[in-house]
C-alpha positions, 0 to 999 in steps of 0.5 A, spaced: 500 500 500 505 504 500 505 507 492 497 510 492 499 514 487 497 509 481 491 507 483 485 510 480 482 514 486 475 518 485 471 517 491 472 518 498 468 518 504 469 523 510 467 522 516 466 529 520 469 530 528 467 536 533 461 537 531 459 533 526 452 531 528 445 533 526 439 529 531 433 530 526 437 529 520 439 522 524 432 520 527 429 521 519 434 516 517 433 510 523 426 512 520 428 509 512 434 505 513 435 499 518 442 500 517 442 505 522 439 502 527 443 496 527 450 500 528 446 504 534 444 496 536 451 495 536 453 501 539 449 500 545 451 493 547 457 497 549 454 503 551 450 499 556 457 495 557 461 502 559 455 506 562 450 502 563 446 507 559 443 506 551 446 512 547 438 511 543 435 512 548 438 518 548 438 519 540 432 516 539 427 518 545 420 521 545 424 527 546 428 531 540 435 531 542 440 536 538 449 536 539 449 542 544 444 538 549 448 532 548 455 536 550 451 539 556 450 531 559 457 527 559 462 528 555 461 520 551 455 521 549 457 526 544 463 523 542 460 516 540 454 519 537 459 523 532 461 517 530 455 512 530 452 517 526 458 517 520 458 509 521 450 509 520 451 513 514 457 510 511 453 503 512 447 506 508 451 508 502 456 502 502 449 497 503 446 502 496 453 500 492 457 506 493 465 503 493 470 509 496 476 509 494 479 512 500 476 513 506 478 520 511 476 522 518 477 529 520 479 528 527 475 524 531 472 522 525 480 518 524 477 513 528 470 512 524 474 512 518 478 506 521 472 502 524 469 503 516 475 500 514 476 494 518 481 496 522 477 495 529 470 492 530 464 496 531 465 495 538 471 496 540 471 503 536 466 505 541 471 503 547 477 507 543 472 513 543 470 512 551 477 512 553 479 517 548 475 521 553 476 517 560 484 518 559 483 526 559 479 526 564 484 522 569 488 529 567 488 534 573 487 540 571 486 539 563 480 545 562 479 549 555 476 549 550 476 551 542 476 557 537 474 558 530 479 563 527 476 566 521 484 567 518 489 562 515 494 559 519 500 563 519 496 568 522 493 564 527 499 563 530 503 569 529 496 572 534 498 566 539 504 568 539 503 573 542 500 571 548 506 566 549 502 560 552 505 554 551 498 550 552 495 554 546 496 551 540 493 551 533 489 545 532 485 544 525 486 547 519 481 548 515 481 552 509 485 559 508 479 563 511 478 558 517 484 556 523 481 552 529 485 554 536 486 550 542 487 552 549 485 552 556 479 556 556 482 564 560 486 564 555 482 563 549 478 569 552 483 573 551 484 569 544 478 571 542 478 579 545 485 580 540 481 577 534 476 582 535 480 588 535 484 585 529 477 584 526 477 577 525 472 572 528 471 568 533 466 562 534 467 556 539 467 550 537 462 544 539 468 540 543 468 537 549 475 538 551 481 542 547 483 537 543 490 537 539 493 541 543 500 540 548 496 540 554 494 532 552 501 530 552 500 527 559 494 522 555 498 520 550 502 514 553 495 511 557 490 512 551 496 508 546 497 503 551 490 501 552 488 501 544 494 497 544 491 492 546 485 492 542 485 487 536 487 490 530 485 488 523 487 490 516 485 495 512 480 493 507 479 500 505 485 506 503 485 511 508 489 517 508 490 522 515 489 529 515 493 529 521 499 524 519 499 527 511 499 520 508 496 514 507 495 509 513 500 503 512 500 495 513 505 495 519 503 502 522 500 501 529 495 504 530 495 504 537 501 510 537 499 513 531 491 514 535 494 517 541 499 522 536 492 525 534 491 529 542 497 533 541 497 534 532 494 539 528 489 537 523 491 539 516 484 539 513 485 544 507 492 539 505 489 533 506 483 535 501 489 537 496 493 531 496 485 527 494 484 532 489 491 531 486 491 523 486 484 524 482 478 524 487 473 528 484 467 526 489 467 527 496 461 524 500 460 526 508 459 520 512 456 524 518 452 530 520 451 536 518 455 538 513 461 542 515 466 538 512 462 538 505 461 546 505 470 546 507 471 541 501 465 546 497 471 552 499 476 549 498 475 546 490 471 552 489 471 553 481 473 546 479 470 541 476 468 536 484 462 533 486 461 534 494 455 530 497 452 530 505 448 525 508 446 525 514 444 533 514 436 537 512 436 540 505 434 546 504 427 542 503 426 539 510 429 533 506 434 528 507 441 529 503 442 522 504 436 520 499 439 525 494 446 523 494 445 516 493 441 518 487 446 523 485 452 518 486 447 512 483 447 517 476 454 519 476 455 512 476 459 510 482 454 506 485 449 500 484 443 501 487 441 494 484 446 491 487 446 486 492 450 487 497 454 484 502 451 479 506 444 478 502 449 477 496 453 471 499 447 467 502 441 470 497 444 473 491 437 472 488 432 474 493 431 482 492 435 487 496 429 490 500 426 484 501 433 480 505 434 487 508 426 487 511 428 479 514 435 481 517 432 486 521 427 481 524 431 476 524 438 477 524 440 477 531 437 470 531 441 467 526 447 471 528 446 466 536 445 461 532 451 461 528 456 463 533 453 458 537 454 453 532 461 455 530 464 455 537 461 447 538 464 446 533 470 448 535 470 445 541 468 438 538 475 439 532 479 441 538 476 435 542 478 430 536 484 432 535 487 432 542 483 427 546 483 429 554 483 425 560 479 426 565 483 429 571 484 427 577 480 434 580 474 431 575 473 426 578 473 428 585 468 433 584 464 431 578 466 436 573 464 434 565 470 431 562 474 437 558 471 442 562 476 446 568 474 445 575 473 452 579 480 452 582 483 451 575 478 456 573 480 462 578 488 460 578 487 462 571 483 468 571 488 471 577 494 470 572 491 472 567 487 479 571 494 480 576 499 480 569 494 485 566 493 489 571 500 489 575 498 487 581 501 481 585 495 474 585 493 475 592 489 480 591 485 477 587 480 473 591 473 472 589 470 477 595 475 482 591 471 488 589 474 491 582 472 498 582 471 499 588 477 497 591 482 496 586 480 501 582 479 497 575 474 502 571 468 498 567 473 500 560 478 496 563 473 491 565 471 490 559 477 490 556 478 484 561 472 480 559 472 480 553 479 477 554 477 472 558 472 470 553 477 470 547 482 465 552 475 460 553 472 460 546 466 463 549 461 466 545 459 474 543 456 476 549 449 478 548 444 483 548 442 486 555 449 483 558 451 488 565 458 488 566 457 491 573 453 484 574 460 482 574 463 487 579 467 481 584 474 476 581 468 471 584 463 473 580 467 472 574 469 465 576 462 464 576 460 467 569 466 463 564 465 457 568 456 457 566 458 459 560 462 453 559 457 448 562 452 452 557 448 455 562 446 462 563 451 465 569 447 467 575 448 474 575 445 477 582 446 477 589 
């Protein structure tokens, strides 16, 4: 993948990052394709996970929810609504037969672009964005904000200089008439009152923290460490970084690269240069609000590009959506008829809307069913291949042949908790509380959890799973020894 320059690049998706969602634009879409709400489902599985709240309930409540009301809550709902939206809308677009080229992400969006691609699952893109906001959190004294500046870059930074902050810095190039600014809030104050008597506007950014900026630097080693050891795929699609000015490579770690983007500049209007000289001609925003779409307007101003929004309300009270899948159906550049994905691996003959229509019923069913199946079977090639002798300790207390008894269980789990958590064995006795005495937070527990399913061949936990049911090293004994067994684990007292 290191020579893009002989592909023929034409499309691209965007995903957009601050900003970068429209809550009635997304209801209308839940409302016409399923695709949106199976991400949100999937997205919830998490969120429950983490918060133990639905991000739907509160994106698709009885009330109508906009991005302001979102930053007002906590600082992840915001977050992982930006980028549950751009995969909606990615899924909609790629399920109507648009193929990107090349996919970019501005900002947060990077991690959305990555997810698209294959890089991460789903569900561990929503783990990435909670601890991209955990970690800052942890930081004492990380307060601030971000600015729009209505003037390039160069005199951003000339007016940065003059107040000589360390902890200001330019965070986002957009276009030439437009520089985001970074910083602890007193100081922007002072940012914005300068502008004013130079004539240049000032808006605030709807941002949670000061992001690229050096008063992250302290965030960088944790969040790159707890990224790290998440699993990493390779890329299906082309992706190419605002903030690293290239193409992402096979052999990157994405981990390092990931925490690199707290304290490195955005260079938006360079990235949309780069594309358009390596031949893309259409530019379609994966997300909410259209902001990337009117920058990359600007930017290509006078030439001969084609930028479509999705998940934004035309001029008409519409969806953009619907017009961009027609617009990118008539230039070509994608099949509408086609079927795609799954329908066209299990049922190539049975129309789009009709298997999209029995998946939205049934797909979850057949999802269990089928990972079920495979983990059976897994077990069984395994079994056949190594036959086991039943153990001494199986015999004595009566344990299923091939089936650890409770002790082998609980020595396993104390290795596999003390090595991850660096803290001796001892301490992991079943009666061990593990927030609230060894400080283990819910995206570490699961983290670990879904270690410890990967180390037993469990299946993909279900629907309504609670990891705070699982809140002791005893409660997680039992929980990996009734999955085993095939039962379902008890979950109270």
């Amino acid at each position: 993948m290191s020579d893009h320059t002989s592909r023929d690049l034409r499309t691209t998706f965007l995903f957009p990052g601050q900003g970068g969602f429209d809550g009635e634009a997304l209801r209308m879409a839940k409302d016409k394709y399923p695709q949106v709400r199976r991400v949100f489902e999937r997205i919830d599985t998490e969120t429950l996970n983490l918060f133990s709240r639905r991000i739907t309930d509160m994106l698709f409540g009885p009330e109508k929810t906009d991005l302001r009301e979102l930053l007002d809550g906590d600082p992840w709902v915001s977050q992982v609504a930006i980028y549950g939206a751009g995969l909606a809308a990615c899924e909609v677009l790629t399920a109507r037969g648009a193929r990107p080229d090349v996919l970019v992400g501005h900002s947060l969006g990077e991690i959305t672009a990555l997810v698209a691609a294959g890089a991460f699952s789903v569900e561990d893109g929503v783990r990435i964005v909670a601890q991209r906001v955990a970690v800052i959190q942890r930081q004492d004294g990380i307060e601030g904000r971000m600015v729009a500046l209505s003037a390039n870059a160069d005199r951003a930074r000339r007016l940065l200089e003059l107040l000589d902050d360390p902890m200001l810095a330019v965070a986002t190039e957009n276009h030439d008439e437009q520089t985001v600014v970074s910083g602890p809030g007193e100081v922007l104050d002072r940012v914005v009152a300068i502008a004013g008597q130079l004539g240049i506007g000032a808006i605030e950014i709807d941002a949670p923290f000061p992001f690229h900026t050096p008063a992250l630097a302290p965030a960088v080693p944790d969040f790159a460490a707890y990224v790290g050891k998440l699993d990493q795929y390779p890329l299906r699609n082309l992706v190419y970084s605002p903030i690293l000015q290239r193409y992402y490579e096979p052999d990157d770690a994405l981990a390092d690269r990931l925490a690199e983007h707290f304290v490195t500049p955005v260079r938006f209007a360079a990235a949309v240069r780069h594309l358009r000289e390596a031949g893309v001609t259409t530019f379609v925003e994966a997300g909410g609000r259209a902001a990337l779409s009117k920058l990359v307007t600007r930017l290509t101003k006078g030439s001969d590009v084609r930028v479509l929004a999705s998940l934004a309300v035309d001029g008409d009270g519409g969806l953009a959506l619907e017009a961009t899948v027609r617009a990118l159906s008539d230039a070509g550049l994608a099949d509408a008829g086609r079927t795609p994905g799954l329908a066209g691996l299990l049922a190539p003959s049975v129309p789009v809307d009709v298997f999209e229509a029995y998946w939205n019923e049934h797909g979850d069913e057949v999802v269990r069913r089928v990972t079920g199946d495979l983990v059976a079977y897994q077990r069984a090639q395994e079994a056949a291949a190594v036959p086991e002798e039943p153990s001494a300790a199986a015999e004595e207390t009566g344990a299923p042949a091939g089936v650890p008894t409770r002790a082998e269980v609980a020595a396993e789990l104390r290795a596999l908790y003390a090595e991850a958590l660096e803290y001796p064995e001892e301490v992991f006795e079943d009666e061990v509380q593990l927030e609230a005495e060894l400080g283990v937070d819910s995206v570490k527990q699961v983290e670990l959890l879904s270690r410890v399913s990967k180390r037993y061949g469990l299946p993909t936990r279900q629907s309504g799973f609670r990891i705070d049911n699982y809140n002791t090293m005893g409660k997680v004994v039992e929980f990996v020894l009734a999955e085993l067994a095939g039962q379902k684990p008890v979950t109270t007292g």
